[in-house]
Residue frames as a rotation matrix with the C-alpha (Angstrom) as fourth column:
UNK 1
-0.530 -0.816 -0.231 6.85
0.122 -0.344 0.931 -17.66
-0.839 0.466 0.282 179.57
UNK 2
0.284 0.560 -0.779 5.48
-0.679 -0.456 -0.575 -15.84
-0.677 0.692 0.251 176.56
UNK 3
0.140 -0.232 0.963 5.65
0.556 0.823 0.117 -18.19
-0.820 0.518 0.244 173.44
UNK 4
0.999 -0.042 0.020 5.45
-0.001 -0.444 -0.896 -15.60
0.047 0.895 -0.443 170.66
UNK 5
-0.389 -0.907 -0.164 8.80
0.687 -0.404 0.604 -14.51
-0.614 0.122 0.780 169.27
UNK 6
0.922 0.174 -0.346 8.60
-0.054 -0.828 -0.559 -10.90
-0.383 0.534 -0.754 167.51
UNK 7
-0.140 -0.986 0.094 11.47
0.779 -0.052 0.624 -11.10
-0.610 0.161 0.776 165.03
UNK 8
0.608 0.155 -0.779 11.91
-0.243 -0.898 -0.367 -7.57
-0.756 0.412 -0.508 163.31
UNK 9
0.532 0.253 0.808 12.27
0.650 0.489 -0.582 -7.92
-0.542 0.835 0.095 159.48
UNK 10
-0.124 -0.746 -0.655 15.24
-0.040 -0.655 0.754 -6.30
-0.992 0.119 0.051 157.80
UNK 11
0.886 0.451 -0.108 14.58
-0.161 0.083 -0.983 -5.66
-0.434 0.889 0.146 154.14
UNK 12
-0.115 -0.821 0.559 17.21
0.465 0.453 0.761 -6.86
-0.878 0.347 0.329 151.28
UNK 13
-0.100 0.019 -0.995 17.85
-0.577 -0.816 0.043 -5.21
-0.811 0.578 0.093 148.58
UNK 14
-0.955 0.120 -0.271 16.69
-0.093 0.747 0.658 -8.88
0.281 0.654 -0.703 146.46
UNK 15
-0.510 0.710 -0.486 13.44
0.794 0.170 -0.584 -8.59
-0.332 -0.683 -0.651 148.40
UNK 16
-0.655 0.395 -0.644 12.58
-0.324 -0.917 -0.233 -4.91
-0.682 0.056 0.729 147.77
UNK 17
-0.016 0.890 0.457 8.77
0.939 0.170 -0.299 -5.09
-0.344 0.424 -0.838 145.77
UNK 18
-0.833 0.018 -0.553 8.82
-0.086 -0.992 0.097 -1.80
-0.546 0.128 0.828 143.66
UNK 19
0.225 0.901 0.372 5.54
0.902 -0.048 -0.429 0.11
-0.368 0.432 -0.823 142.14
UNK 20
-0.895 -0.025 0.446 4.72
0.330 -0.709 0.623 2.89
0.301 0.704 0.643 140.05
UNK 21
-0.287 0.636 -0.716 3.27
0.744 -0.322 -0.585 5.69
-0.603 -0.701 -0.381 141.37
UNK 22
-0.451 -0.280 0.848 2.01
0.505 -0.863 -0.016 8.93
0.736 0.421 0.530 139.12
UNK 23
-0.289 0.277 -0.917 1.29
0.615 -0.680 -0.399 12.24
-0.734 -0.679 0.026 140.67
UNK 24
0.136 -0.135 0.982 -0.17
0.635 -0.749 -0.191 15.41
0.761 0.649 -0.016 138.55
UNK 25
-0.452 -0.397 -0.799 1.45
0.719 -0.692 -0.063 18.82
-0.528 -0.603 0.598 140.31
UNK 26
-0.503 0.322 0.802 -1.08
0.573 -0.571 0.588 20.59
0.647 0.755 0.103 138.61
UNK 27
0.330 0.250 0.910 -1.64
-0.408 -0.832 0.376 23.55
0.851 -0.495 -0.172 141.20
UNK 28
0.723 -0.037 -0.689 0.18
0.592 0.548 0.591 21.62
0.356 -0.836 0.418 143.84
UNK 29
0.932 -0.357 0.058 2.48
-0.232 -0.469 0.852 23.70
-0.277 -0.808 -0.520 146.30
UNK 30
0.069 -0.827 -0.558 6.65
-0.424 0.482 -0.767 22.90
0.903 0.290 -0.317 145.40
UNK 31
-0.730 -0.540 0.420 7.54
-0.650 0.357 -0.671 21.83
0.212 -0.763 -0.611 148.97
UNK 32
-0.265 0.419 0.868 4.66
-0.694 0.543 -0.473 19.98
-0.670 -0.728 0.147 149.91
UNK 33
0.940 0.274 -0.204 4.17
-0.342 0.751 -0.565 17.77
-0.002 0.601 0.799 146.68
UNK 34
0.221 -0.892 -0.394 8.11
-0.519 0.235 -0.822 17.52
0.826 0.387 -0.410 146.77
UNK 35
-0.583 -0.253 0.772 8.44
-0.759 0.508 -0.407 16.13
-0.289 -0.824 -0.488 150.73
UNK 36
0.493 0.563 0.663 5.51
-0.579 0.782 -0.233 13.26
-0.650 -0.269 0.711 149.63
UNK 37
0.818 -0.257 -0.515 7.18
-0.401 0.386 -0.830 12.51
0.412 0.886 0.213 146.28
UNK 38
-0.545 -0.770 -0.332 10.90
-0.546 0.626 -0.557 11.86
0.637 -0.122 -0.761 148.41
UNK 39
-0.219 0.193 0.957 8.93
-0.884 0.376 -0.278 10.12
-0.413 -0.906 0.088 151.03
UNK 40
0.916 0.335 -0.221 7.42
-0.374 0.517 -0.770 7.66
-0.143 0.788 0.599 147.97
UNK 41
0.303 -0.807 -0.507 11.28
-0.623 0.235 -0.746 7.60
0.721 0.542 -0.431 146.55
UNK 42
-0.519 -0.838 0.170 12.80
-0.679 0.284 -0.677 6.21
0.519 -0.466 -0.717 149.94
UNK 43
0.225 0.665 -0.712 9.48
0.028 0.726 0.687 3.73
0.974 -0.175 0.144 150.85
UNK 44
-0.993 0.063 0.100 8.93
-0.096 0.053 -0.994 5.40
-0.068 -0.997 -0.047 154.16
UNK 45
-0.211 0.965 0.152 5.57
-0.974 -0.221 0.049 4.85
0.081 -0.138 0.987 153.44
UNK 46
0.196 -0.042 -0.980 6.05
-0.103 0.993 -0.063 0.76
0.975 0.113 0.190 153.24
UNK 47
0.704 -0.029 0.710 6.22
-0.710 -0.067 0.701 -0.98
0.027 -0.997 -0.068 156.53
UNK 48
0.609 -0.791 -0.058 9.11
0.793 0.604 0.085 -3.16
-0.033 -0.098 0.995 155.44
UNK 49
0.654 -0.741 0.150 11.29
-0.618 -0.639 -0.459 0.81
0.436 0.207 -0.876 155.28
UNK 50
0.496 -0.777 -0.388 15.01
0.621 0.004 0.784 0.12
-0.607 -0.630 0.484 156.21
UNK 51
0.892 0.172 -0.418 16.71
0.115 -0.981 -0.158 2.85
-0.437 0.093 -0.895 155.90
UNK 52
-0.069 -0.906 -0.417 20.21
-0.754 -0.227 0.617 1.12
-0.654 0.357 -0.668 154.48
UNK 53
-0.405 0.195 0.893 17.82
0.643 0.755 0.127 -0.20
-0.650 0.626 -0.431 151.60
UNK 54
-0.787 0.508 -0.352 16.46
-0.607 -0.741 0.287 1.65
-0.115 0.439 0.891 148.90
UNK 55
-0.822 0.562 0.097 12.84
0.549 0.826 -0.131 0.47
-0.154 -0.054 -0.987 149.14
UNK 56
-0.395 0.449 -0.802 11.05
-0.532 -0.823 -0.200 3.13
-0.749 0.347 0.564 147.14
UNK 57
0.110 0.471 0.875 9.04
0.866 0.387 -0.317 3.11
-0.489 0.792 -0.366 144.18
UNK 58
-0.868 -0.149 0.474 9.27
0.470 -0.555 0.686 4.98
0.161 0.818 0.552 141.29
UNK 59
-0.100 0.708 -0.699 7.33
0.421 -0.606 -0.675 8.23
-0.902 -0.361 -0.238 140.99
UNK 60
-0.630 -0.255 0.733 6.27
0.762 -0.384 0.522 9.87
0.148 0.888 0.436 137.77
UNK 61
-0.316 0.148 -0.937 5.42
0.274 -0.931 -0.240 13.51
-0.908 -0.333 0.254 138.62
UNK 62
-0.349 0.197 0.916 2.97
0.891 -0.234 0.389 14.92
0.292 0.952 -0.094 135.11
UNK 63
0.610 0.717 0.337 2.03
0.606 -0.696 0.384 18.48
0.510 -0.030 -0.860 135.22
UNK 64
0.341 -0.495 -0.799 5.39
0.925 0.026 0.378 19.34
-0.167 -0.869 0.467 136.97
UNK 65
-0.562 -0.256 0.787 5.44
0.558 -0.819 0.132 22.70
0.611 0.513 0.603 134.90
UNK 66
0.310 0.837 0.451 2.12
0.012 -0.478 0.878 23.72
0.951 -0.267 -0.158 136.53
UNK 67
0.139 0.079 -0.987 3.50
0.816 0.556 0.159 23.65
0.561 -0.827 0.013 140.02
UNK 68
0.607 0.144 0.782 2.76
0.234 -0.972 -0.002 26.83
0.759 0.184 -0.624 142.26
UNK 69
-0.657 -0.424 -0.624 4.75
0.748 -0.261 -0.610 28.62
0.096 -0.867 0.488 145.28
UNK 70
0.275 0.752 -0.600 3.67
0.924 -0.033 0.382 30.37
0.268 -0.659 -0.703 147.76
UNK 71
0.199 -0.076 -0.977 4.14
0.248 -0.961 0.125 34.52
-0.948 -0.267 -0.173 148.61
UNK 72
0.723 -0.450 -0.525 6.50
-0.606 -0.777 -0.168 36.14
-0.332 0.440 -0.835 146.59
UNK 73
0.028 -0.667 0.744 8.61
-0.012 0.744 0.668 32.92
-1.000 -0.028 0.013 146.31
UNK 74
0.238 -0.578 0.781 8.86
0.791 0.581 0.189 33.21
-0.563 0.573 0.595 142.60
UNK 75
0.904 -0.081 0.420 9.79
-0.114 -0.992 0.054 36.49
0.412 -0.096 -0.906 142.27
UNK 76
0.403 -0.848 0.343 12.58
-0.912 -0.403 0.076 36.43
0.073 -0.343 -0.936 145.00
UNK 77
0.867 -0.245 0.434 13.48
0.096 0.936 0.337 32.34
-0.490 -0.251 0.835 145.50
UNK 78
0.158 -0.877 -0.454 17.21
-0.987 -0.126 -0.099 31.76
0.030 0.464 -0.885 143.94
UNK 79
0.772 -0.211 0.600 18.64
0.097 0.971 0.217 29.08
-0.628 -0.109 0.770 142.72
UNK 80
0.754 -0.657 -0.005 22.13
-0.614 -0.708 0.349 28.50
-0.233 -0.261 -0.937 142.54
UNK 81
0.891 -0.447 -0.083 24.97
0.446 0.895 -0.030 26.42
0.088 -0.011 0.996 140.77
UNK 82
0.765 -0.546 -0.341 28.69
-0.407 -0.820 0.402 26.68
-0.499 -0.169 -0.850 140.70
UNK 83
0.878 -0.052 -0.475 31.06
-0.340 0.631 -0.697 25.39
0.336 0.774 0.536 138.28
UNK 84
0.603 -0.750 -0.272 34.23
0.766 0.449 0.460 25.31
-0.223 -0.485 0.845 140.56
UNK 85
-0.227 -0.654 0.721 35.97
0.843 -0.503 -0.191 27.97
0.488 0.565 0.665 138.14
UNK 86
-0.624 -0.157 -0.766 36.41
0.665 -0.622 -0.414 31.37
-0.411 -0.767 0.492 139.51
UNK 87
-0.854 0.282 -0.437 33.74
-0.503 -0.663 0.554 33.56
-0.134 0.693 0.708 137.92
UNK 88
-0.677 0.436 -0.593 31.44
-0.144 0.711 0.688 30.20
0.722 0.551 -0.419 137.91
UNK 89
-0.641 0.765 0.054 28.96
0.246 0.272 -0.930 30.97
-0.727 -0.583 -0.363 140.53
UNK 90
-0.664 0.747 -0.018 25.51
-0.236 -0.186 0.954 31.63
0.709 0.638 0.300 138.14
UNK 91
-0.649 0.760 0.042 22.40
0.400 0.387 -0.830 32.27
-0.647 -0.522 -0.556 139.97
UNK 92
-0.272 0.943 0.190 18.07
0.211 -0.134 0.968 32.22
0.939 0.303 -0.163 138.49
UNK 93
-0.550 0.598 0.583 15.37
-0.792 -0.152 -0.591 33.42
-0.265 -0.787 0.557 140.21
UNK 94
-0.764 0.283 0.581 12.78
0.233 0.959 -0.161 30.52
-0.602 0.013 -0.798 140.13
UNK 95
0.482 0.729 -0.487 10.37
-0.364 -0.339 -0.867 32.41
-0.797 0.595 0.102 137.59
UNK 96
0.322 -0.421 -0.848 13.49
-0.917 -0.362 -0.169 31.99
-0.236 0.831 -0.503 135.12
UNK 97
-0.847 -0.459 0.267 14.21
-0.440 0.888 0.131 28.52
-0.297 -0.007 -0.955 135.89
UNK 98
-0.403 0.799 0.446 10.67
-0.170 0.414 -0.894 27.70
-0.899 -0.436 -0.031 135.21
UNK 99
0.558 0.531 -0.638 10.61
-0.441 -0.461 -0.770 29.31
-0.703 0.711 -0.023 131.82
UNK 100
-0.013 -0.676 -0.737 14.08
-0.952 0.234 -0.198 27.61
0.307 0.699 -0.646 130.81
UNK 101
-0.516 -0.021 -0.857 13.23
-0.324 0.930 0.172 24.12
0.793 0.367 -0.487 132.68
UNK 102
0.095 0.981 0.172 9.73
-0.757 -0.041 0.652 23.77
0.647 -0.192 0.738 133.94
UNK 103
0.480 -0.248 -0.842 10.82
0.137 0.969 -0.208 20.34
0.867 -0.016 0.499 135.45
UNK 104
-0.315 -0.919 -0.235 14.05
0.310 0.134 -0.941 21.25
0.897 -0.370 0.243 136.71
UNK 105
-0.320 0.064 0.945 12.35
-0.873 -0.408 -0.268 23.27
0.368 -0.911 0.186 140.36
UNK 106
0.518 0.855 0.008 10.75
-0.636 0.379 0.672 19.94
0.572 -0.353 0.740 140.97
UNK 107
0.723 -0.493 -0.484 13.80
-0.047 0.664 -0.746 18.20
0.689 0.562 0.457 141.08
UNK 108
-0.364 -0.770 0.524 15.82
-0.238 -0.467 -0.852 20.08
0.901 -0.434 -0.013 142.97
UNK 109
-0.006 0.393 0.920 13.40
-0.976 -0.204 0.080 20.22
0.219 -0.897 0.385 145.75
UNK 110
0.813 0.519 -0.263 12.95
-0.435 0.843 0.317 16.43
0.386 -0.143 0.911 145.63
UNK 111
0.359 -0.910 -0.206 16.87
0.457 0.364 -0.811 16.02
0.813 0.197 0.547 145.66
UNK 112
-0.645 -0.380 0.663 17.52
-0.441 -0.524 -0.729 18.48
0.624 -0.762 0.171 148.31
UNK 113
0.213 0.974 0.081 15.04
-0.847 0.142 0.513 15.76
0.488 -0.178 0.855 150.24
UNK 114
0.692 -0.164 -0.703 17.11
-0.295 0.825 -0.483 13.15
0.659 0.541 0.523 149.85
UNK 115
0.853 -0.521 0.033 19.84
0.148 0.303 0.941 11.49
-0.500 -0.798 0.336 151.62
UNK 116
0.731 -0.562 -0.386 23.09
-0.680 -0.642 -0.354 13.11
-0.049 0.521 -0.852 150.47
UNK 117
-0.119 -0.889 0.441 24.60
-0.672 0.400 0.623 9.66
-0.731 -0.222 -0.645 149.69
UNK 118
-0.969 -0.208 -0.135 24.94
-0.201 0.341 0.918 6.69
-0.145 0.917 -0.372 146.81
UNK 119
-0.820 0.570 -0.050 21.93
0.571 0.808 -0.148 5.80
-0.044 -0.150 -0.988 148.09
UNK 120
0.284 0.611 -0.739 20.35
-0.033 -0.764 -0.644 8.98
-0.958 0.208 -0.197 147.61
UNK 121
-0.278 -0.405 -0.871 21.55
-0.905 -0.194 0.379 9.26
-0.323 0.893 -0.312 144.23
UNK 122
-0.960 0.100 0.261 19.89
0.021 0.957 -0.289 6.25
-0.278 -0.272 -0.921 143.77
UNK 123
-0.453 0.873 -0.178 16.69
0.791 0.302 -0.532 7.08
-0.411 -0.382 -0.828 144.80
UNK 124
-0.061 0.380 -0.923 16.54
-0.498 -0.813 -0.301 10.19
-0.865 0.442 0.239 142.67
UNK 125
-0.910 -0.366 -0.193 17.32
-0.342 0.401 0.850 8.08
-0.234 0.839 -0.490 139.68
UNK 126
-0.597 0.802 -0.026 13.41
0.741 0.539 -0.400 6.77
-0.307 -0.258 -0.916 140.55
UNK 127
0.158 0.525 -0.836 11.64
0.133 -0.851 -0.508 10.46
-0.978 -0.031 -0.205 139.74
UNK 128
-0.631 -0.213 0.746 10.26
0.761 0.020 0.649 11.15
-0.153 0.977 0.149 136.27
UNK 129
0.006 0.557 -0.831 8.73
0.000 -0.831 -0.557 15.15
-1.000 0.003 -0.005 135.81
UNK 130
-0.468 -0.030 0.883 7.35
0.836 -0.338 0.431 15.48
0.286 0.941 0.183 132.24
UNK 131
-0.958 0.263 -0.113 5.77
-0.265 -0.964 -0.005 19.16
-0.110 0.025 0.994 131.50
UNK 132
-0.355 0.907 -0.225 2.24
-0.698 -0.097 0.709 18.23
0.621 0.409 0.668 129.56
UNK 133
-0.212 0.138 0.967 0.34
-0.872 0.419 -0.251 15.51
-0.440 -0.897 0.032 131.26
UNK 134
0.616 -0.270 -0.740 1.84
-0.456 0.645 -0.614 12.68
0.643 0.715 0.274 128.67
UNK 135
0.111 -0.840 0.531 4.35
-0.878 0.168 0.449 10.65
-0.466 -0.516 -0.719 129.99
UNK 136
0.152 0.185 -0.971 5.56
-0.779 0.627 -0.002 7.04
0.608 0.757 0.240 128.00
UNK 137
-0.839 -0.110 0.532 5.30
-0.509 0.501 -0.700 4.90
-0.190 -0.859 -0.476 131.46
UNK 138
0.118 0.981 -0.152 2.00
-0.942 0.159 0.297 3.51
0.316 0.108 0.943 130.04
UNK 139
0.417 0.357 -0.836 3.32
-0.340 0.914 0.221 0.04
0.843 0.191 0.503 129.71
UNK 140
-0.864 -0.496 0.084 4.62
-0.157 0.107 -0.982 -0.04
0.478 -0.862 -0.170 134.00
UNK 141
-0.078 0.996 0.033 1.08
0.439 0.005 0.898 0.49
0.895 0.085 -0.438 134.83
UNK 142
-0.916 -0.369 0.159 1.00
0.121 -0.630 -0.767 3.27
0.383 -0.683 0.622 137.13
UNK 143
-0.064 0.845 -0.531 -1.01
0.920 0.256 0.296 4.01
0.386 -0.470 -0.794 140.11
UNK 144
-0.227 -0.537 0.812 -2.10
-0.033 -0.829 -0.558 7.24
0.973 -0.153 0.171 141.49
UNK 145
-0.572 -0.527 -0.629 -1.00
0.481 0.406 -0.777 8.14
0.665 -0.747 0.022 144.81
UNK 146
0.164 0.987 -0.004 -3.06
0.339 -0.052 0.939 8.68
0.927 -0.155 -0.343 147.86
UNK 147
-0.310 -0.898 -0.312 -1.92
0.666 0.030 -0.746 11.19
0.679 -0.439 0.589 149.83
């Protein structure tokens, strides 16, 4: 009879170890800097992940103006909100969202990543995009990420 015992390890949400991560999206792709950045938020990179824990770390995203698409994608991409009211759909092309919040494409993409529950909403709450490559996280001591 085998002595070991393997006992799989459920994180807690009193347990959870969080870091600070920065990224710079200076010439980085939207979709592919946005899938590592939610992967970071929801600490599938950690080998303690459970997925009905939030066991992310905080991400601070600098340079998130400078971030580029690919083809024609900012030119024809849309983005789209609606206010409920009749008349209250309002759509941008992603050139125009860039010019009126430079930020705001990272976001989206990182959020449309997410898990579409409290716990998402959560884990976005973890994601800081400044524009320049300032940011006032000095005193968290961030690391940057190795992806």
């Amino acid at each position: 009879m085998n002595t070991l015992s393997y006992k799989t390890v459920s994180a807690k949400k009193e347990t959870v170890e969080r870091s600070w991560f920065i990224v710079d999206g200076d010439g980085e792709t939207v979709g592919r800097l946005a899938s590592r950045i939610a992967s970071v938020l929801m600490g599938k990179h950690k080998p303690s992940f459970t997925s009905h824990v939030d066991t992310g770390d905080y991400v601070i995203v600098i340079n998130a103006d400078k971030v580029r698409f690919t083809g024609n994608k900012l030119a024809a991409k849309e983005y789209q909100t609606y206010s409920g009211y009749p008349g209250g759909q309002k759509r941008r092309t992603a050139e125009r969202l860039q010019n009126d919040k430079p930020t705001a494409i990272l976001e989206i993409a990182v959020k449309g990543m997410l898990p579409k529950t409290k716990l998402g909403n959560a884990m976005v709450k973890k994601l800081f995009a400044y524009e320049g490559a300032e940011h006032p996280h000095a005193a968290q001591k961030p690391e940057t990420f190795k992806y």
